[in-house]
BAMI-314135 format. One record per residue (C-alpha): z, y negated, x negated. Coordinates in steps of 0.5 Angstrom, whole numbers, plus 2048, in hexadecimal, padded with zeros to 3 digits. Each point is the difference from the previous one (the first is absolute). Layout:
N
ZYX
...
***
This chain:
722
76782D7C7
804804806
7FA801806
801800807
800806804
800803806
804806803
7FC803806
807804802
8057FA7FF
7FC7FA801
7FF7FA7FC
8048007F9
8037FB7FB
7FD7FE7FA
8018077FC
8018017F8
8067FE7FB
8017F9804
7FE801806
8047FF806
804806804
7FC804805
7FF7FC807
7FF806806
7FF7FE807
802807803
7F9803803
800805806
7FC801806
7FE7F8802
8007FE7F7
8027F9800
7FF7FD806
804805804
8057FF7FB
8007F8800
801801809
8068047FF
8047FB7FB
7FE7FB805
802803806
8078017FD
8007FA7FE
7FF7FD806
804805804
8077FC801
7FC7FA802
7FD804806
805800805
8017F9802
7F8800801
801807804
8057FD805
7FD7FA800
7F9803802
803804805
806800803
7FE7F9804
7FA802804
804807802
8057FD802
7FD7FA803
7FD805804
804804802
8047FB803
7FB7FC803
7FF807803
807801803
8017F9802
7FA7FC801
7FD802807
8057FC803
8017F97FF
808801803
8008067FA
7FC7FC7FB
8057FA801
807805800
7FD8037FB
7FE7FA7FB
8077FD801
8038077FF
7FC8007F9
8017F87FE
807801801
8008077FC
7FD7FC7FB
8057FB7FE
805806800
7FC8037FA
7FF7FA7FD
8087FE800
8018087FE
7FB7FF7FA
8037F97FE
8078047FF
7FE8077FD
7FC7FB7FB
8057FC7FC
8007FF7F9
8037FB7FB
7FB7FE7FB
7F97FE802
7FD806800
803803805
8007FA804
7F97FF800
7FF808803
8057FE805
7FB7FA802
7FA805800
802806804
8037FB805
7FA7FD801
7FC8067FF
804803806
8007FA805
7F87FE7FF
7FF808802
805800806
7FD7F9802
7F8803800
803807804
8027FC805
7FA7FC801
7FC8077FF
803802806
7FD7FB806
7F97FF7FB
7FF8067FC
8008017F9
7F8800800
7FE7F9803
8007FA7FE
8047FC7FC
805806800
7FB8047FB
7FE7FA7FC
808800800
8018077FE
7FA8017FA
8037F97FD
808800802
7FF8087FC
7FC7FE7F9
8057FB7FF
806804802
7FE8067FC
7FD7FC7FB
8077FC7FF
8048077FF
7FB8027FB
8017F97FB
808802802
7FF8077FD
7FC7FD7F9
8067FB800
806806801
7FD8047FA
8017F97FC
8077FF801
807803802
8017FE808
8078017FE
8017FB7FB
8037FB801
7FC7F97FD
8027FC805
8017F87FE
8027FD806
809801801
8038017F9
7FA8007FD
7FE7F9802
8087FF7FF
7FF8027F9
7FB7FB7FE
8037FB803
8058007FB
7FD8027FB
7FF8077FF
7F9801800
8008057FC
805805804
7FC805805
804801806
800807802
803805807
8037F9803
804803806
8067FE805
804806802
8017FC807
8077FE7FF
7FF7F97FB
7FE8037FA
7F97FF7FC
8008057FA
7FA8007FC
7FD8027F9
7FD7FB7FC
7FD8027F9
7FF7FA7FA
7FA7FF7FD
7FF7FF7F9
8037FB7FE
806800805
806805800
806801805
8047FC7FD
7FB7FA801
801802808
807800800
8017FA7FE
7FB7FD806
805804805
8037F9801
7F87FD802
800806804
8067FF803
7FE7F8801
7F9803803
803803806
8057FC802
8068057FE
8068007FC
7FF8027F8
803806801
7FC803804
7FB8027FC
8008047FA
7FB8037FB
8028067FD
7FD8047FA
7FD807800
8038047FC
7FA8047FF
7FB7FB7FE
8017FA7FD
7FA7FC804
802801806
8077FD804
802800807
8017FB805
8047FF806
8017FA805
8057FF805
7FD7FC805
806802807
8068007FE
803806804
8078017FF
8027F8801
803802806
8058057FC
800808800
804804804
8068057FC
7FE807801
805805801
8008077FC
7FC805804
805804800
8088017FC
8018047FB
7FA7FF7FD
8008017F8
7FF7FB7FB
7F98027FE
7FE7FE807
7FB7F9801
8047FA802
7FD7FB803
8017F97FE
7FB7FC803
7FA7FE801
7F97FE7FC
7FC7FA801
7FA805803
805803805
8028067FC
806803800
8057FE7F9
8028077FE
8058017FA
8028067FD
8048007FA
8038067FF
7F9805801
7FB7FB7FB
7FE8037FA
8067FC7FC
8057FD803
8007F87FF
8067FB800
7FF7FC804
8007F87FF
8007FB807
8017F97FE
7FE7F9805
8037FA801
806800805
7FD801807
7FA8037FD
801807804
8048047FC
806801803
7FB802807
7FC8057FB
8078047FD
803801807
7F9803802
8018047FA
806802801
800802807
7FC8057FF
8038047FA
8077FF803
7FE805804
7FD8057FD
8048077FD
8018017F9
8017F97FE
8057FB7FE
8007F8800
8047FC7FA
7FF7F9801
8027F97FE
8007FA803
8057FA7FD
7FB7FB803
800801808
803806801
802801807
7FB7FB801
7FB8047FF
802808801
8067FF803
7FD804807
7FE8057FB
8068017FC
803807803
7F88037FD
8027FE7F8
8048057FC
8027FA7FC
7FF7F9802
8047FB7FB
8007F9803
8047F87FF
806804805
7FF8087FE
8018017F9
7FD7F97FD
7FD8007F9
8058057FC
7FE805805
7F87FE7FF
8028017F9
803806801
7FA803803
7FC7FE7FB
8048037FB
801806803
7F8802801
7FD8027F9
806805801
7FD802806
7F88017FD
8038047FB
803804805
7FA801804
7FB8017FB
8048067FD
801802808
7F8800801
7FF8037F8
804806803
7FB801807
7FB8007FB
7FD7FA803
7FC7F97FB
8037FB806
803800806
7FE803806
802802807
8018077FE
8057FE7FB
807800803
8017F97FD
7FF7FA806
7FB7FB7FE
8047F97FF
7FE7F9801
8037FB7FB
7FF7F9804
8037F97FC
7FF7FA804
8007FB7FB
8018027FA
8007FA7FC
8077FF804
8038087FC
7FC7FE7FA
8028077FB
7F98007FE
8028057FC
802805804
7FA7FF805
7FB8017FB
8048067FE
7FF803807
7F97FD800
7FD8057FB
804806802
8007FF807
7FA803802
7FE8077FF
807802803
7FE7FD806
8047F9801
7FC7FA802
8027FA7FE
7FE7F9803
8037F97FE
7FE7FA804
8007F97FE
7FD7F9801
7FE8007F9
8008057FB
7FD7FC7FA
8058027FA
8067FC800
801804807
7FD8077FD
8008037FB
7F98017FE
8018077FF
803801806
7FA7FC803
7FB8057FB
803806804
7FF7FE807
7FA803801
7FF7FE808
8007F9803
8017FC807
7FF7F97FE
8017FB806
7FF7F8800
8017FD7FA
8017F87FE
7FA8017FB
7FB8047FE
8028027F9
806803803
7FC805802
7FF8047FA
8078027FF
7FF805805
7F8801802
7FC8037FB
7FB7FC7FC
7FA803804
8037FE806
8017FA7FE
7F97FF7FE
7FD801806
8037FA804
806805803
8057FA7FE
8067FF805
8017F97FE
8027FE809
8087FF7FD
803801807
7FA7FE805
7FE807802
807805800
7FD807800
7FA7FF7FD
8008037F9
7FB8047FB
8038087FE
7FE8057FA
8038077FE
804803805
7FA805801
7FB7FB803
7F98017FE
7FE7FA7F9
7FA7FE805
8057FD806
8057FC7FB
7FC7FA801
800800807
8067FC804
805804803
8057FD805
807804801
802803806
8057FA804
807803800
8057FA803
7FF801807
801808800
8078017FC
803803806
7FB805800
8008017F8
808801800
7FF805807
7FB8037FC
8048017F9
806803803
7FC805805
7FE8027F9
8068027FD
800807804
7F98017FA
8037FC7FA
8028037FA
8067FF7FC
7FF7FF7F8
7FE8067FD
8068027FB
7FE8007FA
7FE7F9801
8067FE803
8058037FB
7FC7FC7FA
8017F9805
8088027FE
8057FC802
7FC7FA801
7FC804805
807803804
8037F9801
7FB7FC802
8027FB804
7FA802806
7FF807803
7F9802804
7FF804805
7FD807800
800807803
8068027FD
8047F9802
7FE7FE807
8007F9802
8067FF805
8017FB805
8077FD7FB
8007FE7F8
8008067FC
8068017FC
8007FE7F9
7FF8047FB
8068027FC
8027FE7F9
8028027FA
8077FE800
8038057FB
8017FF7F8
8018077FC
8087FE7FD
8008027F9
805804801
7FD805803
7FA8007FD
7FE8077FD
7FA7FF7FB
7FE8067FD
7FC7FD7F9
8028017F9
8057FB7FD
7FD7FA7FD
8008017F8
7FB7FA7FF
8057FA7FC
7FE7F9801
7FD8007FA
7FB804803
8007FB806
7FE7FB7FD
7FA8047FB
7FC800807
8017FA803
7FB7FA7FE
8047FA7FB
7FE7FB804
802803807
8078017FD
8007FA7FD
7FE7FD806
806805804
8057FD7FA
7FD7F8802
802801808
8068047FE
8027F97FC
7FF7FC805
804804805
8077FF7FC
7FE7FA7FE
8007FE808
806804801
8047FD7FA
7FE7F9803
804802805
8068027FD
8057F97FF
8027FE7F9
8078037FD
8057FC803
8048027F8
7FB7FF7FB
8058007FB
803807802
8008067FB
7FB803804
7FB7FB801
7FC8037FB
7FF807803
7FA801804
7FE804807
7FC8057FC
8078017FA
805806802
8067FD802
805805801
8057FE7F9
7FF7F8801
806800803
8058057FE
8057FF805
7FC800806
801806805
7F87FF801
7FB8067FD
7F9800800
7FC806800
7F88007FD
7FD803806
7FC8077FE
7F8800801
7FE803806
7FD8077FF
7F8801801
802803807
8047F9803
7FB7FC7FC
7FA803804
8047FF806
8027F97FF
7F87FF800
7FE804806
8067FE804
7FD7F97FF
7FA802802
801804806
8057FA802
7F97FB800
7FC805804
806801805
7FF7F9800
7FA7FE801
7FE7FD7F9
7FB8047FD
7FD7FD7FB
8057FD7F9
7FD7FF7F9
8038037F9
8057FA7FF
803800807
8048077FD
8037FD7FA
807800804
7FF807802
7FE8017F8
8067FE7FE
805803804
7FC8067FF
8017FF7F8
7F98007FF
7FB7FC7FC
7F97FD803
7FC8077FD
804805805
7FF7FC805
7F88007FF
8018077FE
803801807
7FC7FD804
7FA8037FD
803807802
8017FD807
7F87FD800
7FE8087FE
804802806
7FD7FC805
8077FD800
7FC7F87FF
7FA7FE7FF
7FF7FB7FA
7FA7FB800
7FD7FB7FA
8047FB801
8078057FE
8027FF808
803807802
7FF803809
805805802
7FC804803
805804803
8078027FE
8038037FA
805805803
7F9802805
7FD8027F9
8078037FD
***
């Protein structure tokens, strides 16, 4: 059995021997144990010593030194004690401010060293007439500072036990989360920021999850007494337990927000822009062109909802910057809307400049100009566009795009258009998918959604988690400017803030004042942009002003057209004959193209020959002869000699063509389908392959441009490519 010894030079020791405890020293030293008991007890007790210390001697030395100083004299004396009290109050006042806290904690030392303040002032001044050694003073002095000194040692014990700076405070949100039934969501650092905004986190206990106080946003809302959409709860997407609210309880912007000019003109495209403000009072800064991606932009919201203010704030800004070039489109208003602006735009199509088939030939013409800007920045060695390339930033602006509709076109340029530095925005009432294609909605990666009629429209633009948290813009028209916006390099955590645009109507003479001031900084459209447009691009219908085209006080003059259409005469080509026969032709034509040419080709004589009136003599001898039948010996005694005209060389063939061709871009007609060259085919002598043929060497060229549904754009003419 293991015995119990003793140890002279350690002391006491545990039960020894295989089972025993481990060894238990008390550490030895000059004063053995009872020395070593006193010092763990002294440090133990030494934090709790100052109140004791204080309270024990600084009341009767002060009490005596001021009741030396001042207490001989009743005068002094008096003077003296008014002096103090009010002193006092100050003190308290001071202590009272400096103290504050929001949880009970902190509220609770605030009571204390306010009190403690105010009842040591108060017997100072009482010690300066009486003396700190008399009755009751002294009586006041020994009671007053065990107490004192003893309530900061309970507060110093209570410290150690909890975090003064959490925040466990039940009443406010937290007594507002119990009374709707979120008992079990602790409601942490609630805090206004002093301009109608309460943010705060709250933390779901088990059995409760983020979502679960999402769906009570609208309880909340009703608590307060505050429009649905001022309260949102997001999630954190670093821990899925813990959310983040926010509550609008004033509404800052009711009175609208004033448009801020650019600081300066001339300013490059990767320059903030300021577009509004949020809810908090902060400023609603955009950047497209500097974030890490450039995201499309979709802006939608009911008539009135603010769009049209939130484009022109917009716009504004960049129509005075360098290196940038404006297209917009805008079949709905137009001049309504931009016509201030107009002189800014490097091309602007509208109901009365250029009209659809000009918004047509925009679109068209883009993919053409992404290529040619993608192999530009290839060429510097850049991945996307930036201010060093020699490229202009372009900003593709479509006002309701449900009126242009070429959504393949438009998706087309969503999907290429971002790394060469072109910004596309689309604006819409509703973008639901009879109105947008929904890959074209699935590449606007940037959103400004204002007023919509329901709150399900909203997910066509905003991301879920957007919506989730209670960001629903569902005021239809009520609340113009007013909006929620994501992308355009606006950090995650502000999408669920409200924003109101900056008020535009009133400062349009300004805005224009500004615009044509600008144009001593603006920069035409770089060249290889330009020259991919085509001609689209040379004889659009309006013409902005920039550096190189400074505004004057009278209409600038037209551009001039193309009016000359090469003879075939005159034509020199310098390509090898033709030896392809036509039954090569047709082996490299699709049957049912060719059948369907053979159908229309029908059609056409059939019409023709509907014309024609019914043969006064159908008993002649030569009814029985037909257009097509050689008729030179059907009457020999006729002067009449019919020749069989020769087939036209490869060289007048291809002039024919290209004549054509010239003669529509010359005349402003620049998109044709195969079908509508089957008159020049046949004047050439050709057959439905050739024609392919050639008009895919003019599609290598850069002569046309062909899309998927067998639309030809001519892109420039074909004599300016000979």
């Amino acid at each position: 059995m293991p015995r119990r010894t003793r140890d002279n030079a350690s002391g006491l020791r545990g039960w020894d021997g295989q089972n025993g405890y481990a060894l238990a020293t008390l550490p030895g030293g000059q004063g053995g144990v009872l020395s070593t008991i006193g010092s763990h007890i002294a440090a133990k007790a030494a934090p709790y010593l100052p109140p004791w210390v204080g309270a024990a001697v600084l009341p009767p030395v002060a009490g005596w030194g001021v009741h030396e100083m001042w207490g001989n004299s009743a005068l002094s004396a008096g003077l003296a004690s008014a002096g103090m009290g009010a002193g006092g109050v100050v003190l308290s006042a001071v202590t009272w401010a400096v103290a504050g806290g929001t949880n009970k904690f902190r509220r609770y030392r605030r009571a204390q060293a306010t009190t403690s303040v105010a009842a040591g002032m108060g017997w100072l001044t009482c010690a300066v007439s009486a003396g700190p050694f008399g009755h009751p003073m002294a009586d006041l002095w020994l009671l007053g500072a065990g107490l004192f000194a003893a309530s900061w040692n309970v507060r110093q014990l209570m410290r150690n036990a909890h975090d003064e700076t959490e925040e466990t405070d039940k009443g406010g949100l937290g007594k507002l989360a119990e009374a709707i039934g979120l008992e079990k969501v602790q409601v942490k650092h609630a805090k206004g920021n002093g301009k109608g905004m309460v943010t705060a986190e709250v933390w779901p206990q088990p059995g409760m999850t983020v979502e679960d106080v999402q769906s009570a946003a609208p309880k909340i809302a009703s608590a307060l007494q505050v429009p649905p959409s001022a309260i949102t709860v997001g999630r954190d997407p670093d821990n899925a337990g813990r959310g983040t609210f926010s509550a609008r309880v004033a509404d800052l912007l009711k009175d609208g927000v004033p448009f801020q000019p650019p600081s300066e003109l001339g300013l490059l495209p990767t320059e903030p822009i300021p577009a509004g403000l949020y809810a908090d009072g902060e400023v609603w800064w955009i950047n497209p062109f500097l974030a890490e991606i450039l995201q499309h932009l979709l802006v939608m919201g009911v008539t009135g909802s603010g769009k049209s203010e939130f484009a022109r704030a917009v716009l504004a800004h960049l129509l005075t910057r360098r290196q940038m070039s404006v297209w917009l489109i805008d079949l709905s208003k137009g001049a309504q809307t931009i016509g201030h602006m107009e002189e800014g735009f490097d091309w602007l199509v509208t109901r009365k400049k250029g009209g659809t088939k000009e918004a047509k030939a925009m679109l068209r013409c883009l993919p053409g100009v992404i290529a040619a800007r993608g192999d530009e920045l290839a060429q510097e060695g850049l991945d996307q566009w930036t201010p060093a390339s020699k490229l202009n930033a372009m900003l593709v602006w479509i006002e309701e795009a449900a009126d242009v509709a070429d959504f393949d076109v438009i998706s087309k340029i969503a999907r290429t258009a971002r790394s060469v530095g072109m910004w596309l925005v689309i604006s819409l009432q509703r973008a639901t998918w009879k109105n947008l294609d929904t890959d074209v909605r699935a590449n606007l990666q940037a959103a400004a959604c204002f007023g919509v009629d329901e709150a399900s429209d909203a997910a066509f633009c905003l991301p879920d988690r957007v919506t989730e948290s209670g960001a629903i813009p569902d005021w239809g028209s009520d609340r113009p400017g007013y909006a929620y916006a994501t992308g355009m390099g606006i950090p995650s955590k502000r999408w669920t803030t409200e924003v109101r645009g900056s008020l535009t109507k009133t400062v349009r003479d300004q805005i224009r004042d500004m615009i044509l001031a600008a144009a001593a900084y603006r920069d035409p459209l770089d060249e290889i942009s330009a020259r991919a447009a085509g001609l689209a691009y040379e004889q659009r219908t309006h013409h902005g002003t920039n550096r190189t085209n400074a505004p004057t006080d009278t209409p600038a003059a037209a551009p001039a057209r193309l009016h000359t259409v090469p003879s075939p005469e005159l034509e020199d080509w310098d390509e090898p004959e033709d030896t392809m026969d036509d039954t090569d032709d047709m082996d490299a034509v699709d049957p049912a193209a060719e059948e369907a040419a053979a159908m229309e080709l029908q059609d056409v004589y059939e019409e023709v020959m509907g014309h024609i009136p019914a043969d006064p003599e159908p008993d002649a001898g030569y009814a029985r002869l037909r257009l097509e039948d050689d008729v030179p010996d059907a009457d020999p005694d006729t002067p009449l000699a019919f020749e069989q005209q020769d087939r036209p060389s490869t060289e007048e063939a291809r002039a024919i063509l290209y004549g054509q061709i010239d003669q529509w871009a010359a005349s402003d007609r620049l998109a044709f389908e195969t079908g509508d060259l089957i008159p020049v085919a046949v004047a050439a002598g050709r057959k439905r392959g050739w024609l392919h043929k050639e008009l895919n060497e003019l599609v290598r060229q850069g002569v046309l441009r062909h899309d998927a549904h067998g639309e030809y754009t001519i892109v420039r003419p074909v004599a300016d490519a000979a």
